[in-house]
C-alpha positions in Angstrom: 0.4 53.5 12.2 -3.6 53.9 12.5 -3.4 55.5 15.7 -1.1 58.4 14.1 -3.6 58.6 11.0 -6.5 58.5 13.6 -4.9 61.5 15.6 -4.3 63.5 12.3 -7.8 63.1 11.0 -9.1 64.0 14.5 -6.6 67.2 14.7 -8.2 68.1 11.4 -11.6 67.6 12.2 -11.3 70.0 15.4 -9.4 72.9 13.5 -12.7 72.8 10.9 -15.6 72.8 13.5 -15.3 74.5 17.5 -15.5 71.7 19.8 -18.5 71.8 22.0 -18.2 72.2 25.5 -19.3 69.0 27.9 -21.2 70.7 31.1 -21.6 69.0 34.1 -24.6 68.2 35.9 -24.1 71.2 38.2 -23.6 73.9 35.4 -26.4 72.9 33.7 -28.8 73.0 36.3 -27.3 76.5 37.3 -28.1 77.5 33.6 -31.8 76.5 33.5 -31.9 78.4 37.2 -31.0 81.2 35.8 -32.9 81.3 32.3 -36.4 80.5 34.8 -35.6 84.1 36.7 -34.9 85.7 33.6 -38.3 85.1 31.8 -40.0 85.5 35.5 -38.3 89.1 35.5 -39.3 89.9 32.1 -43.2 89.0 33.3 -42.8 90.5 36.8 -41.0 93.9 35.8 -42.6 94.9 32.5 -39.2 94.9 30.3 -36.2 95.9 31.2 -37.1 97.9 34.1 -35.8 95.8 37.1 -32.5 96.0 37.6 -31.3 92.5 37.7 -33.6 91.6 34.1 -30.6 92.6 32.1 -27.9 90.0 33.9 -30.5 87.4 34.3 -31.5 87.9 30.3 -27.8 87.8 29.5 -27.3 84.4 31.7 -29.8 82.9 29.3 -28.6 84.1 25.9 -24.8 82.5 27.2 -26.7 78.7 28.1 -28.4 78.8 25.2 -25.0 79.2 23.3 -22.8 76.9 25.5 -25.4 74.3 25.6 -25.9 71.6 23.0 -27.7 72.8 20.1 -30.6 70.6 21.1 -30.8 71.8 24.3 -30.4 75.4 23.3 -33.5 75.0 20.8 -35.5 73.1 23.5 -35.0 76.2 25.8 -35.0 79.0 23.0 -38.8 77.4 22.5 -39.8 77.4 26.1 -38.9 81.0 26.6 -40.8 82.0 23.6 -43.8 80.1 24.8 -43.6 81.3 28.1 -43.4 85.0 27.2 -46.3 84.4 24.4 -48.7 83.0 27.5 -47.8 85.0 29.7 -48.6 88.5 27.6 -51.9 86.5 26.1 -52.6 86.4 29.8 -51.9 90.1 30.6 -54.1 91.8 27.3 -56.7 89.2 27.5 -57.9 88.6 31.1 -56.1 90.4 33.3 -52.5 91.4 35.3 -51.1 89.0 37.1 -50.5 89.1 41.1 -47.9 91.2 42.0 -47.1 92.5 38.6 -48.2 95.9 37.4 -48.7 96.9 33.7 -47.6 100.1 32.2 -50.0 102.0 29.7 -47.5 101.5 27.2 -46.8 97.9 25.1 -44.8 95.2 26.8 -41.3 95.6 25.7 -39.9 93.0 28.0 -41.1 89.8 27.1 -41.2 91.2 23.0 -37.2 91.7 23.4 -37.0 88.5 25.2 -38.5 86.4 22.4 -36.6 88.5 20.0 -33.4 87.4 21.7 -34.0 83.9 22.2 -34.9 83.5 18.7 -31.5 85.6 17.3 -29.4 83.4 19.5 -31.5 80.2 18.4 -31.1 81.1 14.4 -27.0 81.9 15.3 -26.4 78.8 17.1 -27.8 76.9 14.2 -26.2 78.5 11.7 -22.9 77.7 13.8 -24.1 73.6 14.2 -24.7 73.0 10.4 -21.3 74.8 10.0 -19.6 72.4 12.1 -21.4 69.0 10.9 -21.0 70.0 7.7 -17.0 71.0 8.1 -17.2 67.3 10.0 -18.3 65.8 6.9 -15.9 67.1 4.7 -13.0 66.0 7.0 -13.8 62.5 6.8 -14.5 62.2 3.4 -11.0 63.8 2.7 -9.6 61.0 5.2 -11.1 58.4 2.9 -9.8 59.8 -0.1 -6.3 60.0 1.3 -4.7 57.3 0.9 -3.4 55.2 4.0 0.3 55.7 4.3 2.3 53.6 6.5 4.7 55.4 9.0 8.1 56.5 7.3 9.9 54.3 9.5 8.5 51.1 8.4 8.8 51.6 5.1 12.2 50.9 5.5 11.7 47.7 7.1 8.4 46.9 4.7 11.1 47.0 2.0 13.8 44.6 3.3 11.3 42.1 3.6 11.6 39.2 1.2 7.8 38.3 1.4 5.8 40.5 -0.6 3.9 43.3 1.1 1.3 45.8 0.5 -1.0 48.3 2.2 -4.4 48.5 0.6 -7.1 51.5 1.6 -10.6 51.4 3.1 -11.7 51.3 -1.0 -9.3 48.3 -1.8 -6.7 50.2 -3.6 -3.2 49.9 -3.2 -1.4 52.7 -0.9 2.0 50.6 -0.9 4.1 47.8 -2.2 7.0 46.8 -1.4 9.4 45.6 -4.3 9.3 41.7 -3.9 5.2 42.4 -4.3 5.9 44.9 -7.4 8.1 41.9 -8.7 5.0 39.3 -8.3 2.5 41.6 -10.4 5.2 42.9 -12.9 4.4 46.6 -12.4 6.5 49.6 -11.4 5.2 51.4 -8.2 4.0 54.4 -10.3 1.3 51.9 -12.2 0.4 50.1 -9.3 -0.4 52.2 -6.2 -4.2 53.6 -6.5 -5.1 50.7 -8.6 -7.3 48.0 -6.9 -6.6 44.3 -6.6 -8.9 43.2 -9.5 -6.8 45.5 -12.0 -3.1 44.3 -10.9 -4.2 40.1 -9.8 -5.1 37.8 -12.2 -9.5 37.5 -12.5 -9.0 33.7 -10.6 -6.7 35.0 -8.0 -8.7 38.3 -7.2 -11.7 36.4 -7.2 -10.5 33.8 -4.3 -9.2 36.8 -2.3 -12.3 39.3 -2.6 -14.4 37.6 -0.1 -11.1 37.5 3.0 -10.2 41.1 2.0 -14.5 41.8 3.0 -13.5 40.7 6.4 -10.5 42.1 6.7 -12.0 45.2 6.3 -14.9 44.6 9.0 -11.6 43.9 11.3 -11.1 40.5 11.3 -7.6 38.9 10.1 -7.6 36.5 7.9 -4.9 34.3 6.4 -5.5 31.8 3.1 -3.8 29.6 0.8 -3.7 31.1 -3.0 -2.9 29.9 -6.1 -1.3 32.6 -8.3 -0.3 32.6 -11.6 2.5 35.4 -12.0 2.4 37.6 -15.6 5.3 35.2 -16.9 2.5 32.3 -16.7 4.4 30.8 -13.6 2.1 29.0 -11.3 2.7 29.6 -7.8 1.3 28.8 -4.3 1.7 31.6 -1.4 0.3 31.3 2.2 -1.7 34.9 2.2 -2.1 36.8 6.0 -4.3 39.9 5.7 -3.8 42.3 8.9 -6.9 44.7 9.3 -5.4 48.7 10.9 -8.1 50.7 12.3 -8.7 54.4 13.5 -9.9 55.8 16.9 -13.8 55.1 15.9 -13.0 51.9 15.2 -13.8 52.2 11.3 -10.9 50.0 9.3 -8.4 52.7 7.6 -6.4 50.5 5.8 -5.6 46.3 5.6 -1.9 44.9 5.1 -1.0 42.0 3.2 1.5 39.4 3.4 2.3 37.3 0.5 4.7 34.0 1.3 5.7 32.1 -1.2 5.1 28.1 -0.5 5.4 26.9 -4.0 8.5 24.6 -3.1 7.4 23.7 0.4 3.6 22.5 -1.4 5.7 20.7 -4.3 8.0 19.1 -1.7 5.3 18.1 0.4 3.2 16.6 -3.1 6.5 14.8 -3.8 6.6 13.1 -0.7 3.6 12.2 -0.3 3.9 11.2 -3.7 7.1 8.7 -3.3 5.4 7.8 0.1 2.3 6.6 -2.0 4.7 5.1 -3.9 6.4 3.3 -1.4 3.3 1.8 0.2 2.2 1.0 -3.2 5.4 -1.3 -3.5 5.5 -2.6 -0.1 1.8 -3.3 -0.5 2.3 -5.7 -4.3 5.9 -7.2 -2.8 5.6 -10.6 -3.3 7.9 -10.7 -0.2 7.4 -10.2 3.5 7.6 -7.1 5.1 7.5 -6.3 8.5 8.1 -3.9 10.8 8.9 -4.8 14.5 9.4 -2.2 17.4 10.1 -2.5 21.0 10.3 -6.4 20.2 6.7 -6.6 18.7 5.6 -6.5 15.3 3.2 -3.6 14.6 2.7 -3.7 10.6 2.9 -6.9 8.1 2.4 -6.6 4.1 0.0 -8.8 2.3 2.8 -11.4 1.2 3.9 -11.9 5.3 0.6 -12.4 5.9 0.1 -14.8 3.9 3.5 -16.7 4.8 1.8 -16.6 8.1 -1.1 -18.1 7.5 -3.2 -14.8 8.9 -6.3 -13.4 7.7 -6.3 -10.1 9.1 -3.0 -8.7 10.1 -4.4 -8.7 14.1 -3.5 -12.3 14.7 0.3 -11.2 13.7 0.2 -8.0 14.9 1.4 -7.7 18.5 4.0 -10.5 19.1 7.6 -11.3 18.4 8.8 -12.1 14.7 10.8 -14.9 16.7 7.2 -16.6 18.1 7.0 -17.5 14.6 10.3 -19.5 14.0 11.1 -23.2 14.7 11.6 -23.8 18.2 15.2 -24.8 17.7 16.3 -21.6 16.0 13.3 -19.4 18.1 16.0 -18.0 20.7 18.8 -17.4 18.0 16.6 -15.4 15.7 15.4 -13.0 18.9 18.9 -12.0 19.9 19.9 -11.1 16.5 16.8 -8.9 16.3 17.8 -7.4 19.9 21.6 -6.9 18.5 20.4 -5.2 15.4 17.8 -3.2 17.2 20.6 -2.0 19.6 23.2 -1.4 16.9 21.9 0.3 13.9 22.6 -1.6 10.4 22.3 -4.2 7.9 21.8 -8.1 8.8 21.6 -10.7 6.5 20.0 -13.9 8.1 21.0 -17.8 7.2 17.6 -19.5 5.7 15.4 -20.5 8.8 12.0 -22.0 9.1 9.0 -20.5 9.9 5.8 -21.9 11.2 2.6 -20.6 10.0 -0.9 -19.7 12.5 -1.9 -23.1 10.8 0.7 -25.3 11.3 2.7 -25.3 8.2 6.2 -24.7 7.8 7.8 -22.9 5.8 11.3 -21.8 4.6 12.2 -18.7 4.2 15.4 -16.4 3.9 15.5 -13.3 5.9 17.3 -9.9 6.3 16.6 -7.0 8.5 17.6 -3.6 8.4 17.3 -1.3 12.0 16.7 2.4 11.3 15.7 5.4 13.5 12.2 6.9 13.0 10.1 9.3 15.2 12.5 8.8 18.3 12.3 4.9 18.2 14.2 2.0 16.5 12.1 0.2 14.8 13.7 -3.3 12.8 12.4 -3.8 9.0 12.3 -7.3 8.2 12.2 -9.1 5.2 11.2 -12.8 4.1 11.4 -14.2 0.8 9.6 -17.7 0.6 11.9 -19.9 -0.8 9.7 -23.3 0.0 9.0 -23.8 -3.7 12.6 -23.1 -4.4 14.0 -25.9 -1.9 11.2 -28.1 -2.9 12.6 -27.6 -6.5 15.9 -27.9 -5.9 14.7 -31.6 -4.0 13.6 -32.2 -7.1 16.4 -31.5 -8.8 18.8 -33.3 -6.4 16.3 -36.8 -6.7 16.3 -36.2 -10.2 20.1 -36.0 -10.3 20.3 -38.8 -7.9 18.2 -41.1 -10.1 20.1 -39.9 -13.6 23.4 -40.9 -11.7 21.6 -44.1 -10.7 20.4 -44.7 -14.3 23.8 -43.9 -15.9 25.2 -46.4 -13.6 22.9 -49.1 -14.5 23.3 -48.1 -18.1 26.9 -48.6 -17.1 26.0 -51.6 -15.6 24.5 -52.9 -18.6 26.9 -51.6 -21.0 29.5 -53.1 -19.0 27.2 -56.7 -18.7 26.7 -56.7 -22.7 30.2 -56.2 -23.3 31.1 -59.3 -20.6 27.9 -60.9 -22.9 29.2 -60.0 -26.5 32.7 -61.4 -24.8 31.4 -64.6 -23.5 27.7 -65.3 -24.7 29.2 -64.7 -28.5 32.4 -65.4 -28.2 32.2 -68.8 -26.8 29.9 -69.9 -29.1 32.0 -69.0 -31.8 34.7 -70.7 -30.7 32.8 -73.7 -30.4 31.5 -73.8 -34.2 35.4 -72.8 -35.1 35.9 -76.1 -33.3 33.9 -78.2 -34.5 34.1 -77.2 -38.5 37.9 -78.0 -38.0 36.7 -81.4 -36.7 34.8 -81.7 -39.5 37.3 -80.9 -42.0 39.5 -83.6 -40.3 37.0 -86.2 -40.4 36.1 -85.6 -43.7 38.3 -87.4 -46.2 38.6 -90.1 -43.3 36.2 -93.3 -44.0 33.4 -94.4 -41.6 33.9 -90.8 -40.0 30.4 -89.5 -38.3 29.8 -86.2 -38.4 25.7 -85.8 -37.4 26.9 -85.4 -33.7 29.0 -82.3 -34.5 26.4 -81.0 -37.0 24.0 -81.7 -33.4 26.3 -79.7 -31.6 26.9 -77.0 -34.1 23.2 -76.7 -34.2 22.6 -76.1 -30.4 25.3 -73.4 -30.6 24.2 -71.6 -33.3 20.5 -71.4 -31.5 22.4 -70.1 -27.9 24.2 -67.9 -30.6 20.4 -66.3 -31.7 18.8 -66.4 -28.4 21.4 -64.2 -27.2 21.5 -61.8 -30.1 17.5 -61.9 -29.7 17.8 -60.6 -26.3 20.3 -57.9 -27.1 17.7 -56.8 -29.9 14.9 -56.5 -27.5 16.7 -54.9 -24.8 17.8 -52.2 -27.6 14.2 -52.2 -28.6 12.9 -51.6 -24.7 15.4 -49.1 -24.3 13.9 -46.7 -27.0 10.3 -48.1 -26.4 7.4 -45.8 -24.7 4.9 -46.7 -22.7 1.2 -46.6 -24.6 -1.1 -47.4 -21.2 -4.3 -48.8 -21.0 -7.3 -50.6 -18.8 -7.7 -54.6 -19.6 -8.0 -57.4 -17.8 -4.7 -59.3 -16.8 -6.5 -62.5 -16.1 -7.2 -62.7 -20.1 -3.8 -62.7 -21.4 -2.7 -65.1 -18.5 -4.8 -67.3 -19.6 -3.8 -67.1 -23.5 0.0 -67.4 -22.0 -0.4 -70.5 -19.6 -2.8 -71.9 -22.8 0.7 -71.5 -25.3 3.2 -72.8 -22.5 0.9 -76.0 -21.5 1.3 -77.0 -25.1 5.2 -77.2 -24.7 4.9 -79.2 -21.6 2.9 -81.6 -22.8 5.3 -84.4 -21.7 5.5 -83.2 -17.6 2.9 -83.0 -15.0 2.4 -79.2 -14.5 -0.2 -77.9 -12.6 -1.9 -74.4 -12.8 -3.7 -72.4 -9.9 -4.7 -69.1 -11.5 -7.0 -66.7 -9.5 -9.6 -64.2 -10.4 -7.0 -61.3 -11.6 -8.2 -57.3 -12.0 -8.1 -55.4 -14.8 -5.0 -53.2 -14.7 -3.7 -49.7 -16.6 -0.3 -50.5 -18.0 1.0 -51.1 -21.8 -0.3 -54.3 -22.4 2.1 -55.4 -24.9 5.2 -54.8 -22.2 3.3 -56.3 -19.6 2.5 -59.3 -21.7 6.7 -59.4 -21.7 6.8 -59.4 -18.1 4.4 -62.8 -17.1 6.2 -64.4 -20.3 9.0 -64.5 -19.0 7.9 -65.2 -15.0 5.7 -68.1 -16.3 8.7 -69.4 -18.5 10.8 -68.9 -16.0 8.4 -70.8 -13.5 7.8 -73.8 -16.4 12.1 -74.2 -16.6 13.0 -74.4 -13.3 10.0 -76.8 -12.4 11.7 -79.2 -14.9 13.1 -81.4 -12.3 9.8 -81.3 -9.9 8.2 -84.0 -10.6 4.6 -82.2 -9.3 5.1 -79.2 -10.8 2.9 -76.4 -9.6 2.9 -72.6 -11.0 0.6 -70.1 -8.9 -0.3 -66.9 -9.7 -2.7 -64.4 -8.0 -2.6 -60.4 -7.0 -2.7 -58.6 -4.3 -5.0 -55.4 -4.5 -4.4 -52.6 -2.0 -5.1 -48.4 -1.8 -2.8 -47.6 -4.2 -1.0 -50.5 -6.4 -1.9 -54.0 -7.3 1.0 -56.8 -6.7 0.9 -59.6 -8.7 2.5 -63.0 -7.9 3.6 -65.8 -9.3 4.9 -68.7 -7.8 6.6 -72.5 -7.9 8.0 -74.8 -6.1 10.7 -75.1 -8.5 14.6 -75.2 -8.1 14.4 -71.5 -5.9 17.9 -69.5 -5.2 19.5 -68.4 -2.5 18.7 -65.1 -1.2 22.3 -63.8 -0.5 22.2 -63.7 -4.5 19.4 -62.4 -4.9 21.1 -59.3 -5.7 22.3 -60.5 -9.4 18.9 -61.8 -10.0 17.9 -58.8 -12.0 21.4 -57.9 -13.3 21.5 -57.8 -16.7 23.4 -61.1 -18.2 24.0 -62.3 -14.5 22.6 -66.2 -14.3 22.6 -67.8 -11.2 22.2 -71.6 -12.7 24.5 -73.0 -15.3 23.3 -73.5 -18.7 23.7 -77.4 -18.3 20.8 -77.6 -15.9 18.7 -74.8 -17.0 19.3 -72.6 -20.5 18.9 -68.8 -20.8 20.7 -65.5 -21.3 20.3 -63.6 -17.9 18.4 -60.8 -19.3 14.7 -61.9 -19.5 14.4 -60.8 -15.6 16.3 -57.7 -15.8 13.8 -57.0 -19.0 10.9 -57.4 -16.3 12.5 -54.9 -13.2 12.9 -52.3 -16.8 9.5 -52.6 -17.9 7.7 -52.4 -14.7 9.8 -49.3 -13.2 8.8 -47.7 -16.1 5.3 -48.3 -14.9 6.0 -46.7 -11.8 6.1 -50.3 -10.2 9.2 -52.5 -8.2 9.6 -55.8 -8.7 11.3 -58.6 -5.8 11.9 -62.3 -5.9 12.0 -64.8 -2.5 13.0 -68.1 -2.8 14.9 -70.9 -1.4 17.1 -73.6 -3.1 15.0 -76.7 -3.4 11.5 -75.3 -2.6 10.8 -72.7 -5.0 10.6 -69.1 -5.9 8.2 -66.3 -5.8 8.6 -63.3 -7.7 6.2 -60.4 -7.2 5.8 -57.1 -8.8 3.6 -53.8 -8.3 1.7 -51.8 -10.5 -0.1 -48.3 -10.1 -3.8 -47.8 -9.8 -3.0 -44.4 -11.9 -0.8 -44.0 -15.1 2.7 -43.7 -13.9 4.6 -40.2 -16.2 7.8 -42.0 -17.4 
């Protein structure tokens, strides 16, 4: 297209101006041959008179119109020089050699200068006509609009970008109908008007500066936000193609307008969701990682931190599997492989996992294998569930030891029924007895009834003991634990002081060490040596050197405190029922009781956090021992 508009404008350039002829080397020395013999005739011959001055005269008037016309004027001035010397020469000092002079006035060299200086004025008159018709030419090209050939305007318009053709001065020459569409204008409005009258003042502004260097031949392309007449905001990848003539000058720039609105707002959006994404993946509080070609090559903060890793390069690298247990380490790598080979979904058993640092760790995990860039890359994920199995532990022990409780609650239940049954019952029957004794021996003479009001008296106070120690179970039961720091050797000693007093009639002897100060309930604890030291006074009845020891043990975490006799003992393959509630191993003929003052004792100092055990041996004594926590035991 510029090289026909070129063309044209040269075609009209050369039908306003003659073209000049180019001369060889040659040529123009045989002018300037020629036009030195015609002034040396017009000195020699005095005019016109020798016969070759006329040719020789002519020769120079035709060089000094077929040469350049600043050659012409550099030899139009020579001749007339020459001539003016050479006649200055003649009427001033003298002819020349071998020239004659006629009386009359040189005609010669007058009509020579007369010549040269006609065709000099002619020839000039002819080169200002030409530059001038030169002039006009190209400012009419410039005017003219640039037009593109008629046979791409066809193929400008079926275009679906929008195209134009813009001129030297930056007006519009053409537009094809997507482009009149963009700017809202019919073609008649738009084409001679420049960009800054038809783009909005942002968008012509941001396009000035790559239009400049189209137009000093350079292409340029851009991206440009334009905001159509409707108030649309749009985004088009710009390509400006500079077309110039046969000098070189730019005649005209064409301009490609593509619209990339929903390519830029598909490519925001995914780099929005892909923000997104890592934003997620980044927070998860589970483990992420990505393993290809069997090694891991990204791990989330969360995995990392299951890992035990400070920086993800001490994960980064190896085998997910190098980080399972090594009983489960093989298993866990050819599931991986599988689902590596075999796209899909895999939902793991819980394994666990050990940490840079040692720890372990379970966790649950699923993987999913998906295709990206070529490769098959495995996405793993790991929820820590260690808290969880650690809770449901809990939860099982917890379970475990409400089951144990209801069944010594059972237990109990089932032991105060037998109790109510027997302890009660027994006794009532007894008193039922005897008053019916009574009755009989009452209108009888010399009838003694003090030994059946004896007996009647012992029952009732089994009858009282035994309802006492229902009531204080009851009362334990519902009792909490109000824990505090004294000193246990204190209220031994008030305890052994009471108890001496009752055994006033025996030889008893007491070996009571130095005892710590301990952090329990006092008041529950004060129930527990009661009934040991009782316990240790009764069975010592028969003995007749008594001796009751008590003394602690103090180690890292508990103290144990003893207390021991020599005493009627037990057997040890009943030492199960010791601390059964209502469960005696002596009769009530040798020694009294209930059976619930040591099952009182193992209650009370569990609650303290504490166990309780008895040894002994029939004959020799027993020793029964119990622990209590340096700390406050949560009941």
């Amino acid at each position: 297209m510029s090289a026909d508009r070129a063309s044209a404008q040269a075609g009209d350039a050369g039908a306003a101006a003659p073209a000049q002829v180019r001369l060889p080397v040659r040529g123009r020395g045989l002018i300037y041959g020629c036009s030195a013999l015609a002034l040396l005739a017009c000195a020699v011959t005095g005019g016109l008179q020798w016969p070759i001055a006329l040719p020789l005269i002519s020769t120079l008037v035709a060089g000094v119109i077929v040469l350049p016309l600043r050659e012409s004027t550099l030899l139009s001035a020579a001749s007339v020089v020459f001539t003016s010397l050479l006649d200055f020469w003649n009427w001033m000092i003298g002819p020349l050699p071998l020239v004659w002079r006629l009386p009359d006035v040189p005609v010669a060299p007058l009509f020579a200068v007369t010549t040269l200086l006609s065709v000099a004025v002619v020839h000039l008159c002819l080169s200002a006509s030409q530059a001038a018709g030169q002039r006009l030419a190209a400012r009419a090209a410039l005017d003219r609009p640039a037009r593109p050939a008629t046979h791409m305007e066809p193929l400008l318009d079926r275009l679906p970008h929008a195209m134009a053709i813009a001129g030297a001065d930056g007006a519009l020459a053409y537009a094809n109908g997507p482009y009149l569409a963009l700017i809202d204008k019919p073609a008649d409005v738009a084409l001679g008007r420049t960009m800054r009258e038809l783009w909005p003042r942002r968008a012509a502004s941001l396009c000035a500066p790559h239009l400049e260097q189209a137009a000093q031949g350079k292409a340029a392309s851009f991206r440009l936000p334009f905001t159509t007449p409707d108030n649309v905001k749009r985004e088009f990848d710009v390509f400006l193609s500079p077309h110039a003539d046969t000098d070189g000058g730019t005649q005209a720039t064409l301009m490609m307008l593509v619209d990339v609105t929903d390519a830029v707002r598909a490519k925001h959006g995914l780099i929005e969701r892909e923000s997104m994404y890592k934003a997620v993946i980044e927070h998860a509080p589970i483990g992420i990682l990505t393993q290809v070609d069997g090694l891991l090559i990204y791990a989330n903060p969360a995995a990392l931190l299951m890992l035990s890793a400070d920086w993800s390069g001490r994960a980064i690298g190896r085998p997910f599997s190098d980080f399972i247990v090594d009983k489960d380490r093989e298993k866990v790598r050819r599931r991986i492989e599988e689902l590596a080979q075999a796209p899909g979904f895999a939902e793991f058993r819980p394994y666990r996992l050990v940490a840079l640092d040692g720890q372990k760790r379970d966790v649950e995990l699923a993987a999913i294998s998906v295709t990206r860039d070529g490769r098959q890359r495995v996405e793993l994920f790991c929820v820590d569930v260690t808290e969880h199995r650690l809770a449901e532990d809990k939860i099982r022990q917890l379970n475990e030891t409400l089951e144990l409780r209801v069944a010594e609650r059972t237990a109990e239940l089932e032991a105060f029924t037998s109790s109510v049954s027997h302890d009660l019952r027994a006794p009532a029957r007894q008193i039922m007895s005897a008053a019916d004794i009574m009755l009989r021996k009452a209108g009888q003479p010399g009838g003694d009834i003090k030994p059946m009001l004896s007996a009647l008296l012992t029952t009732a106070e089994r009858m009282n003991r035994t309802i006492d120690a229902l009531l204080e179970l009851s009362r334990l039961g519902r009792a909490g634990i109000v824990p505090s720091l004294w000193p246990l050797g204190t209220m031994v000693q008030e305890i052994q002081s009471e108890m001496a007093a009752n055994v006033a009639d025996r030889t008893v002897s007491w070996r009571i060490d130095k005892l710590p100060r301990v952090f329990a309930d006092p008041h529950l604890i004060r129930l527990v040596m009661v009934n040991l030291l009782d316990n240790a006074v009764k069975f010592t009845r028969y003995t007749p050197n008594a001796l009751i020891e008590v003394w602690a043990d103090e180690y890292e975490q508990t103290i144990a405190i003893n207390v021991r006799d020599n005493g009627a003992g037990f057997d040890m393959r009943q030492a199960g029922k010791l601390f059964t509630m209502f469960s005696r191993l002596h009769s009530n003929r040798d020694f009294e009781g209930t059976g619930v003052g040591l099952a009182h004792c193992r209650r009370i100092v569990e609650r303290h956090g504490g166990r309780i055990v008895a040894h002994g041996e029939p004959g020799k004594g027993a020793t029964l021992r119990f622990t209590l926590p340096h700390e406050p035991h949560s009941v």
